[in-house]
N, C-alpha and C positions, 0 to 999 in steps of 0.2 A: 734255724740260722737267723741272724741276726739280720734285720734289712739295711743293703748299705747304700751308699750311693757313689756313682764313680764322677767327680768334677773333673771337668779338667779347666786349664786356665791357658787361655792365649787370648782368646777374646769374649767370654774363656771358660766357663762350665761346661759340660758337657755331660748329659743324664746319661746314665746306661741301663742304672734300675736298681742296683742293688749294692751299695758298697759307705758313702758317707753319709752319717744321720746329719742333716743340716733341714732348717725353716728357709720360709722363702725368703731370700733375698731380690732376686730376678728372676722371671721368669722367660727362656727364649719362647718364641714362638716355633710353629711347626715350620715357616717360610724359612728361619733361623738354622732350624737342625738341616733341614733340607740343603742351607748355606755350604756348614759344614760340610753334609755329605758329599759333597761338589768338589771340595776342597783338597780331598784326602789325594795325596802321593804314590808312584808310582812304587811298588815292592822293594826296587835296590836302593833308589831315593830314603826311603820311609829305615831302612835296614842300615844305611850309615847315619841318620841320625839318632836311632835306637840305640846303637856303640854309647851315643855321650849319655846315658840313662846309667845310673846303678841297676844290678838284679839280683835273681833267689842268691848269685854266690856272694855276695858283697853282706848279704844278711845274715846277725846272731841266729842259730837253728837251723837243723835239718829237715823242718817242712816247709819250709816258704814254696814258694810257686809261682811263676805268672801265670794270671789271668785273662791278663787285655792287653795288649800296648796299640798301637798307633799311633800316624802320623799325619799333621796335615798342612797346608800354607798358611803360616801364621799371617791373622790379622782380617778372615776371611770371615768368623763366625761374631757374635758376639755386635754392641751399636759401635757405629762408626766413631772413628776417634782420629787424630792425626796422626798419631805413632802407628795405628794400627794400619791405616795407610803408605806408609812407607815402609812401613814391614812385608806389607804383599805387595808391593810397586818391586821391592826387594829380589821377592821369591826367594823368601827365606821361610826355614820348614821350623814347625814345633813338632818336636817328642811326649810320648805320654806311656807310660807302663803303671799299670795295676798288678799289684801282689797280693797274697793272701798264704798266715800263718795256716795251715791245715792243724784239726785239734785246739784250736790255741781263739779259735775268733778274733783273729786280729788281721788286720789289712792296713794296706799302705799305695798309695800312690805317690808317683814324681813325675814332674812334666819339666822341662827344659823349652822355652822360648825364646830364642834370639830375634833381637830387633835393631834399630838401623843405625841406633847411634846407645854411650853409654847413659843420656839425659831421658832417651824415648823409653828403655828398658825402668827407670828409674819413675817414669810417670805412668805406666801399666803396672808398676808393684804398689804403687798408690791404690789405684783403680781395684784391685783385688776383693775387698773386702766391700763390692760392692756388685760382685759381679759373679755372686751364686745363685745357683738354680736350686730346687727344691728338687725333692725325690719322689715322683709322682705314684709310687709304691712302699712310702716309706712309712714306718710305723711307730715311728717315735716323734718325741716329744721334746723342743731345746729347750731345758730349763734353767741354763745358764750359762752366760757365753760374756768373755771379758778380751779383748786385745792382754798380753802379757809384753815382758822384754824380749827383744828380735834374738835369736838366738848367735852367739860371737863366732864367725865364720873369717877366716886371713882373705885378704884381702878383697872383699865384697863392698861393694858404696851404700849399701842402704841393706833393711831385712822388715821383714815385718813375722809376727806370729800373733797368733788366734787360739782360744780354747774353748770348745761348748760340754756343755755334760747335758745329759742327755735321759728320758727314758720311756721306756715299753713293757709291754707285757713279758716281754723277757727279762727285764731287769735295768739296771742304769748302766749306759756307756760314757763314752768320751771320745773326741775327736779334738787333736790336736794337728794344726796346722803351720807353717813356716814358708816362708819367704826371702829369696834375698837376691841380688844385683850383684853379678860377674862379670865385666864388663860390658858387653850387651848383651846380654843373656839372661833373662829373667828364669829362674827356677823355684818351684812351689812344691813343696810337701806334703802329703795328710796320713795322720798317722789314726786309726780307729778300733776299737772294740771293746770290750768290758770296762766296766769303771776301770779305772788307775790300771789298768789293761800296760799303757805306754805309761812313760818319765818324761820330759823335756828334755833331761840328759842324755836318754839312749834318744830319743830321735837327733838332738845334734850331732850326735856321734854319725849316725845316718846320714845327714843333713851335709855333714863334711867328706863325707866322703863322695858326696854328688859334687859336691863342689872340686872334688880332686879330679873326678872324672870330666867336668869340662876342662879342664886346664892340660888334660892327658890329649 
């Protein structure tokens, strides 16, 4: 199996060990995860903010799966910032669900962050692309990673996306990422596995329908 790695983003990576191939960007500390651990919500808390997530049924194919999801106080993990501050002054919660194509080597995550206003959501989707962890079991190799165009989402104020390609002794992947601003609700995508595995097309298509689900 492919080594993946699972990010998440609220403050905002978060290792699990196997899910997106990414180089270091940031690295949290152990004081950091432990942050996190701290943070996490209580069962019914954590289960209404999983609702605003897409899952297996909102996906093309009959094997998707989840894998992981969780829930924690956004703005808890990750370096201090002032959005992120008022986002836990807030006690407002981020979502996170990991999927995984079975047969297929392909995985996907989305996370949902809402924060305090639509300008502080818009300055943590800045922050993104600075604020990945590495895969401290990862096996591959980014040998090329370019920002691309945000992908066109109705009514969103900003987006961002990312592509690395990738590879290992298994052969060459790809991990394509997305970003965008819902009014204050930051949501991040990663889409991964075999080369040309994903399109930027079919992840939009995914990508919109997250965005129909916060607005539900």
């Amino acid at each position: 199996m492919l080594a993946r790695l699972d990010a998440t983003w609220d403050g905002f990576w978060y290792l699990r060990g196997a899910h997106i191939p990414g180089k270091v960007r940031y690295l949290m500390s152990w004081t950091g995860r432990l942050k996190w651990a701290a943070s996490r919500v209580p069962k019914r808390t954590a289960d209404a903010q999983l609702m605003r997530l897409i899952d297996a049924s909102d996906l093309e194919g009959a094997n998707w799966r989840v894998i992981d999801e969780r829930a924690w106080t956004t703005g808890t993990t990750g370096p201090d910032s002032a959005w992120a501050a008022r986002a836990k002054a807030a006690g407002l919660i981020t979502a996170w669900r990991s999927l995984e194509e079975q047969n297929n080597y392909r995985w996907l995550w989305v996370q949902a962050s809402p924060l305090a206003s639509p300008e502080d959501a818009r300055e943590a989707l800045r922050s993104a692309p600075q604020r990945f962890l590495t895969n401290l079991r990862s096996e591959v190799t980014v040998v090329a990673a370019t920002d691309v165009e945000p992908i066109a989402i109705s009514d969103t104020s900003a987006g961002w996306a990312h592509e690395q390609r990738t590879q290992s002794r298994r052969g060459d992947g790809e991990t394509l990422y997305c970003g965008f601003v819902l009014g204050s609700t930051v949501a991040v995508l990663s889409a991964s596995g075999l080369a040309d595995s994903w399109s930027w097309t079919e992840l939009g298509e995914v990508a919109r329908k997250q965005a129909e689900r916060l607005t539900q």
